[in-house]
C-alpha positions as CSV (number, residue, x, y, z in Angstrom):
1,X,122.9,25.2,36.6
2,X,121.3,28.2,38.6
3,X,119.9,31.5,36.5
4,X,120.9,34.4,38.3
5,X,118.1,36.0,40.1
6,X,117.0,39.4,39.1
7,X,118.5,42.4,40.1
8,X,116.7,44.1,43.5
9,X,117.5,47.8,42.2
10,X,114.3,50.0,42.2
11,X,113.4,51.8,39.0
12,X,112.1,55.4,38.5
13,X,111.9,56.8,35.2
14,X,112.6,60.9,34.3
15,X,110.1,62.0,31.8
16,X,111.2,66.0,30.3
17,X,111.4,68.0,27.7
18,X,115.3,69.0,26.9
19,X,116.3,72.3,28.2
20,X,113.9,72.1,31.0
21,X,116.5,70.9,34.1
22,X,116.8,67.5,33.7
23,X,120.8,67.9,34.1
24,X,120.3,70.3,37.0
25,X,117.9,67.0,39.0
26,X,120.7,64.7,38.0
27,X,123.6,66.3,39.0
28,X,121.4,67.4,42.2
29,X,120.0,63.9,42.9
30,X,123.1,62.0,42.2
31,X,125.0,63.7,44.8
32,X,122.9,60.8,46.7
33,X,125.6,57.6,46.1
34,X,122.2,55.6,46.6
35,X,120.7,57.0,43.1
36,X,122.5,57.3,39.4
37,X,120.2,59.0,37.6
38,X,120.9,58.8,34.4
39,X,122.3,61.0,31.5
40,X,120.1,60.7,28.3
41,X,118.8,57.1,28.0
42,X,118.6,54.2,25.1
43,X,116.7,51.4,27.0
44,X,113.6,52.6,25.8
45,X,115.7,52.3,21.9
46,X,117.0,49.0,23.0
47,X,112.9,47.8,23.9
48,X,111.3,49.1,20.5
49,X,114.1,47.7,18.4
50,X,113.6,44.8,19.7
51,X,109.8,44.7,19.7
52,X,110.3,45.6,16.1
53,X,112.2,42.9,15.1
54,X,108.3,40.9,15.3
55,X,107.4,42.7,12.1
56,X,111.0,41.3,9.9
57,X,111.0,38.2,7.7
58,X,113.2,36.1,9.3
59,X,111.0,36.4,12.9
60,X,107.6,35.9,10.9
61,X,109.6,33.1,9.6
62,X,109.7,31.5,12.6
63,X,107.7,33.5,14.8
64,X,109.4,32.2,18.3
65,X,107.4,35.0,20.4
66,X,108.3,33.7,24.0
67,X,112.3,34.0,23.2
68,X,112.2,37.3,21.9
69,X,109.7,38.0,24.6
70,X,112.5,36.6,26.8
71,X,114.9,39.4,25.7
72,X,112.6,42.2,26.4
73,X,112.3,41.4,29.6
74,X,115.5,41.4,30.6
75,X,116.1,44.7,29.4
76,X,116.3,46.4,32.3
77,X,118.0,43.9,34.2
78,X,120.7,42.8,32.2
79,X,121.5,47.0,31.2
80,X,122.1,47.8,34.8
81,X,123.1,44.8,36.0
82,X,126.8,46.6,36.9
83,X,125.7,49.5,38.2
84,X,126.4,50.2,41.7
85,X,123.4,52.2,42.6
86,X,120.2,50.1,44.4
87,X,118.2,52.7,43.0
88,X,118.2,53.9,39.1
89,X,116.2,57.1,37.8
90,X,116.3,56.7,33.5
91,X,116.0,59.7,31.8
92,X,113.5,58.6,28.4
93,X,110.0,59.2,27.3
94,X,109.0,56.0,29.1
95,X,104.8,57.5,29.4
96,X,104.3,57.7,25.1
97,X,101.6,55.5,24.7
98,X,103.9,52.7,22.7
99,X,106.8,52.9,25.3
100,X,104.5,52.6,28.4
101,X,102.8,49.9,26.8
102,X,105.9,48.1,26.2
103,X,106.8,48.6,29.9
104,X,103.9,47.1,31.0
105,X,104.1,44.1,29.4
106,X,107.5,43.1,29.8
107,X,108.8,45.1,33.1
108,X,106.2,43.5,35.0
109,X,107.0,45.4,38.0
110,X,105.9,48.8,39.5
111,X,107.6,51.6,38.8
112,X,106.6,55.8,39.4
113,X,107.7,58.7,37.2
114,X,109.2,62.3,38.0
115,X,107.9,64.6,35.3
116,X,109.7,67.7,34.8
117,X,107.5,71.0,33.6
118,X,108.4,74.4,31.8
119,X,106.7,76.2,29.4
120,X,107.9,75.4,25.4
121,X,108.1,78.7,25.3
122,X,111.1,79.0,27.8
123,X,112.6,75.7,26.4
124,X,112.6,76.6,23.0
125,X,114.1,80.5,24.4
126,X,116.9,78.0,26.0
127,X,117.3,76.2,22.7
128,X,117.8,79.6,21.2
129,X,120.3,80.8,23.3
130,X,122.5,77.6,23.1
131,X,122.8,77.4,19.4
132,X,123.3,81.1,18.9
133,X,125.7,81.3,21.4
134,X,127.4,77.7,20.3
135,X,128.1,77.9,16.8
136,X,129.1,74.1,16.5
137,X,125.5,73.4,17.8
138,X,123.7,70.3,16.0
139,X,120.7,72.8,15.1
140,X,123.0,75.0,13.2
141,X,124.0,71.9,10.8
142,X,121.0,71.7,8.9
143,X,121.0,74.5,6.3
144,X,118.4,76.2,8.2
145,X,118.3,80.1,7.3
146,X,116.8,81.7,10.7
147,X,115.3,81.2,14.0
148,X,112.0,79.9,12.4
149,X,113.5,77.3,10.1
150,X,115.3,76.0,13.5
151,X,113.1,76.0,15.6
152,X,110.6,73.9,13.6
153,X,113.2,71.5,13.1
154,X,113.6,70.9,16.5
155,X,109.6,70.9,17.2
156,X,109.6,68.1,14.0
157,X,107.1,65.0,15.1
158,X,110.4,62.4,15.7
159,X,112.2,65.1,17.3
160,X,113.2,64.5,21.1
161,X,110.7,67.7,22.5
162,X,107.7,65.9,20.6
163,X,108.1,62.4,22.1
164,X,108.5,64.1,25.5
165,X,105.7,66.4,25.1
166,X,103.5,62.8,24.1
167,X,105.2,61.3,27.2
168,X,104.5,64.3,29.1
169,X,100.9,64.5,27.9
170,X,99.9,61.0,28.4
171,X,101.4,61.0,32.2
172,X,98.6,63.0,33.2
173,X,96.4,59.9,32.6
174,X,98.5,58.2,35.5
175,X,98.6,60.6,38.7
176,X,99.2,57.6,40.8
177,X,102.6,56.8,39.7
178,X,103.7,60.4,38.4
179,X,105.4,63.2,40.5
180,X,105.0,66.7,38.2
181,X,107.7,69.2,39.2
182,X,107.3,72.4,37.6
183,X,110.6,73.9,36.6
184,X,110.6,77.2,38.4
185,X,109.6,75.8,41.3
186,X,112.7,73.7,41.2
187,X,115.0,76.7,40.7
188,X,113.0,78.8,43.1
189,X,112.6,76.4,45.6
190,X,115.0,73.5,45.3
191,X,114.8,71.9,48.8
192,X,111.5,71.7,49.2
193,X,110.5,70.1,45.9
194,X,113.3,67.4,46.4
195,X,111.4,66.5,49.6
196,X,108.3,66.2,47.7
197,X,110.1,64.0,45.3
198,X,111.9,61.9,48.0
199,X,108.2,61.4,49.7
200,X,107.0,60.4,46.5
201,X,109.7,57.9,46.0
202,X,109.2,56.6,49.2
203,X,112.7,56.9,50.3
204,X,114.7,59.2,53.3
205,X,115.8,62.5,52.1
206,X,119.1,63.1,51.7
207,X,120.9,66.3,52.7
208,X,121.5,67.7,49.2
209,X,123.3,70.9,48.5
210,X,122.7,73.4,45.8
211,X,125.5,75.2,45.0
212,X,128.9,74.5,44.2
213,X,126.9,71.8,41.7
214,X,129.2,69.9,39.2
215,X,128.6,68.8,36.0
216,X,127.6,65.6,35.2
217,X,129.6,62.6,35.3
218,X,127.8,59.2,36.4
219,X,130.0,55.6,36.9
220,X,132.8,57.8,35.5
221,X,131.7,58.8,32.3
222,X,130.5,62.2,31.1
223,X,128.5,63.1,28.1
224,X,130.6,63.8,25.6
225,X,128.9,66.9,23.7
226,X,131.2,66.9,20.8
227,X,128.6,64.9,19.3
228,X,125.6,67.6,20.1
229,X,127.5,70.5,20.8
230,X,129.5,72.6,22.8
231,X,127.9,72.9,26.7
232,X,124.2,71.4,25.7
233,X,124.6,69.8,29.1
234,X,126.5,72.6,31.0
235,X,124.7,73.9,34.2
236,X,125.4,76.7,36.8
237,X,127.2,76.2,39.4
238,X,124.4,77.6,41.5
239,X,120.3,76.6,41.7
240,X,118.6,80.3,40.7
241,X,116.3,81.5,38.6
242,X,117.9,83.5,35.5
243,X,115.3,85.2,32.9
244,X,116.4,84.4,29.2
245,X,116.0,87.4,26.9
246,X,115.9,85.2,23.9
247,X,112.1,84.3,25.2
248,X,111.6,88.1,23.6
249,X,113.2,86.6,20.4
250,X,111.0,83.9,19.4
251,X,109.3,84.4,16.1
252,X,106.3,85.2,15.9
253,X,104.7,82.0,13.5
254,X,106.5,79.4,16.5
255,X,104.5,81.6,19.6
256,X,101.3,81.3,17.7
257,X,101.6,77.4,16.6
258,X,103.1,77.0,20.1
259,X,102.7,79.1,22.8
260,X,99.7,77.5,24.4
261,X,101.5,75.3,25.5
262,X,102.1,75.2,28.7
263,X,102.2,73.9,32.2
């Protein structure tokens, strides 16, 4: 009996905030039927559960390291194993300190980041505008009384904007395998900062278009925001640059416990 040999794709990870394009890049990038980029990712969920299960009973029972060890680093492989694409972008915080640590160990390969940049105070204007204008919006579920309360749920420590904001942080220590792309140079600019990534990634550039964009839909499936709330993953039709008047709305408590941060 042979083992199958490990899959040849090439991995790239995107590290972003939400509400700060990362479905405008995928549904942009993935117009390349080399690439999937990915949709919101659980690999990195899939590689702490399973580092966690070191600290249970039953594995300090029999503490069998090297299988479990075994496991983890087939993540990657077996997950994507059926995908068609040679070349995988996955959307997670991969840069935290824990998660990159993790990768390091047990991807034992190279792989570079794209890290998408905007200001919290724009992504938090975006998160504004979606769950005011989407009643059914997860953010509006949790007894919160006003734009304060809801916003400093969404900025809570476990939240998904605080582990990005740790990825995003700690990428800076590791310029030699991340690509920053700040997000109104994206919209502003979108060919040319595609190029940069494609140079970065080391691959041709494919003629990419930037209107007429569609939403997302990768191997067939969709995200099905039912489970978030209506359009959190809708985009334009058309790359541009639109100026949110919610930005104007933030209270003034979040701007002074968050504004200075920026990029």
């Amino acid at each position: 009996m042979t083992l199958e040999p490990k899959t040849s794709k090439q991995l790239f990870f995107l590290v972003a905030q939400p509400r700060s394009g990362n479905t405008l890049f995928t549904s942009i990038i993935n117009q390349n039927p080399e690439i999937a980029c990915t949709p919101n990712s659980i690999t990195l969920e899939i590689m702490k559960d399973l580092f966690l299960l070191k600290q249970t009973d039953v594995f300090q029972n029999y503490p069998d390291h090297k299988s479990l060890d075994n496991v983890l680093d087939s993540v990657y492989d077996t997950y994507y194993k059926d995908w068609p694409q040679p070349i995988i972008i996955d959307r997670g915080p991969v840069m935290t300190p824990g998660n990159f640590a993790l990768m390091q160990k047990h991807f034992k390969r190279p792989f570079k980041c794209i890290v998408l940049l905007r200001d919290l105070m724009d992504v938090l204007a975006s998160y504004m505008q979606w769950y005011t204008e989407n009643p059914d919006s997860f953010v509006n579920k949790y007894g919160c009384k006003n734009d304060e309360e809801k916003l400093s749920m969404i900025m809570n420590t476990k939240g998904a904007v605080a582990k990005e904001l740790e990825a995003i942080k700690n990428s800076f220590n590791y310029p030699d395998i991340c690509h920053f792309v700040k997000y109104d140079d994206l919209v502003a600019r979108p060919e040319q900062e595609f190029k940069k990534i494609y140079q970065f990634m080391g691959l041709p550039y494919f003629n990419h278009k930037f209107e007429d964009l569609q939403q997302i839909e990768v191997n067939g499936m969709k995200y099905d925001d039912t489970i978030v709330g209506k359009n959190m993953h809708s985009i334009r039709s058309v790359v541009r640059k639109v100026n949110n008047p919610y930005i104007e709305k933030i209270p003034e408590r979040i701007r002074q416990k968050y504004g200075h941060i920026r990029f």
